[in-house]
C-alpha positions in Angstrom: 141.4 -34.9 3.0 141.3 -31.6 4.9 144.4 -32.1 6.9 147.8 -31.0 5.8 150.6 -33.8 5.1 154.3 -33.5 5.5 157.0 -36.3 5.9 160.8 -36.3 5.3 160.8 -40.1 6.4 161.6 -42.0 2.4 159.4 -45.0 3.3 156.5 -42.8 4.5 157.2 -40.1 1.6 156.8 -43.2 -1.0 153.5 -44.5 0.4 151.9 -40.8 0.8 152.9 -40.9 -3.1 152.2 -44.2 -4.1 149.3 -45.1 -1.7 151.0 -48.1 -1.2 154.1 -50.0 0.6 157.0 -49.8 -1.6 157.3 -52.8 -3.2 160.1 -55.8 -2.6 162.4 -54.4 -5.4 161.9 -50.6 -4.6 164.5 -49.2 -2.7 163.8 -45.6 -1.3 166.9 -43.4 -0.2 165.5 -40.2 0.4 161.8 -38.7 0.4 160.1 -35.3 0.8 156.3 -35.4 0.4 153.8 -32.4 1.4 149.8 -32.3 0.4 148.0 -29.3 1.6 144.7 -28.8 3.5 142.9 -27.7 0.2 140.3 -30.1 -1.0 141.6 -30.2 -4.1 144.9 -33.0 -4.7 147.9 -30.5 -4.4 151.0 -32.3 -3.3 154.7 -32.1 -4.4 157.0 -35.2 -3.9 160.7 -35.7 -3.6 161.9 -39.4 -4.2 165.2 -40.8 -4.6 165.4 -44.7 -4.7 166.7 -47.5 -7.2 164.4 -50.1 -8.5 164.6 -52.7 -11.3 164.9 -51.7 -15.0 161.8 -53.1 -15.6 159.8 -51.3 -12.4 161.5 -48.1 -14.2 160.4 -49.1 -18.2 157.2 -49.9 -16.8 157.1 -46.5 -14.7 158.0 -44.6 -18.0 155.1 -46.0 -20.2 152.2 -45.6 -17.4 153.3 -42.0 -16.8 154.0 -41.7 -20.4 156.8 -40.0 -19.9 159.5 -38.7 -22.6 162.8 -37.1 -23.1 163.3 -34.0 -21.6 165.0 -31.6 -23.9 164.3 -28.4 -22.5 165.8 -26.2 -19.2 165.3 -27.6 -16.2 164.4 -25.6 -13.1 164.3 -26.6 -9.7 161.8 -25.2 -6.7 164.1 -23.0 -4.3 163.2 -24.8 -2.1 164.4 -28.6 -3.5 165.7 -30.7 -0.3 169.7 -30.6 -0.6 170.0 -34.5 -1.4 168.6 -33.7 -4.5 171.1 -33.6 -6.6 170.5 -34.7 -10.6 174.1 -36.7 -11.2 175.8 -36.4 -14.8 174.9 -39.5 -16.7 171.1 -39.1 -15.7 168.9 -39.3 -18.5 165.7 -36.3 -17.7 161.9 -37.7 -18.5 158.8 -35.4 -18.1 155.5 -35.9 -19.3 154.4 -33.5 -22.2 150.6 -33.7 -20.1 152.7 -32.1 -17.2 152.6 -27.8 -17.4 153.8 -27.7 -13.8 157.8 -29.1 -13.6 157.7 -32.6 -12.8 160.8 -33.8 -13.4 162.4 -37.3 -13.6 165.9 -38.1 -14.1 166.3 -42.0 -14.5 169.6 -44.4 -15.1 167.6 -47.8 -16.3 171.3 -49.5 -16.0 171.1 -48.8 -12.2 167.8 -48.7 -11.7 168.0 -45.2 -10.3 165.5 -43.1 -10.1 165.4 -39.5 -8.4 162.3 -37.2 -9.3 160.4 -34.0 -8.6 156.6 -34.5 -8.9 154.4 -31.5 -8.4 150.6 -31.0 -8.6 149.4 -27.7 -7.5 
């Protein structure tokens, strides 16, 4: 795609994402999702929804994703409902150089990440 895209709408945000309509059990609360003009994929996504425990164990192993032990930075410009709760357990991908960040409660089903592909 040549054109720019931008949303702050959750529901929109998750399907520019995803592709897809969020599904029955996927809850969005907040979204942030921008792709640029470029014909290469660059895009950076801001989600924050709750899901099952099982959408989340099954979103861990497909992006294998793992423990995050190491700082954490956040873009200046992170939207200012992002805010990573104590309690949150951190997942990135060790294939990921760029930041994504997920920060996941599988009790809750809460899930509020930072994806970034530039």
């Amino acid at each position: 795609s040549c054109i720019e895209q931008n949303s702050d709408d959750p529901n929109e945000a998750y399907q520019l994402w995803s592709g897809r309509e969020p599904e029955k059990d996927v809850k969005i609360l907040n979204g942030q999702y921008w792709r640029s003009a470029h014909f290469t994929y660059e895009y950076y996504v801001y989600l924050e929804l709750y899901t099952t425990p099982e959408w989340l164990k099954n979103f861990i192993k497909i992006n294998k994703l793992e423990v995050h032990t190491s700082e954490i930075y956040l873009p200046d410009d992170t939207p200012s409902w992002f805010q990573p709760k104590i309690g949150l357990k951190a997942f990135s991908s060790p294939e990921d150089l760029q930041g994504s960040i997920y920060f996941i409660d599988l009790k809750t089903g809460y899930l509020l990440f930072h994806e970034i592909q530039l």
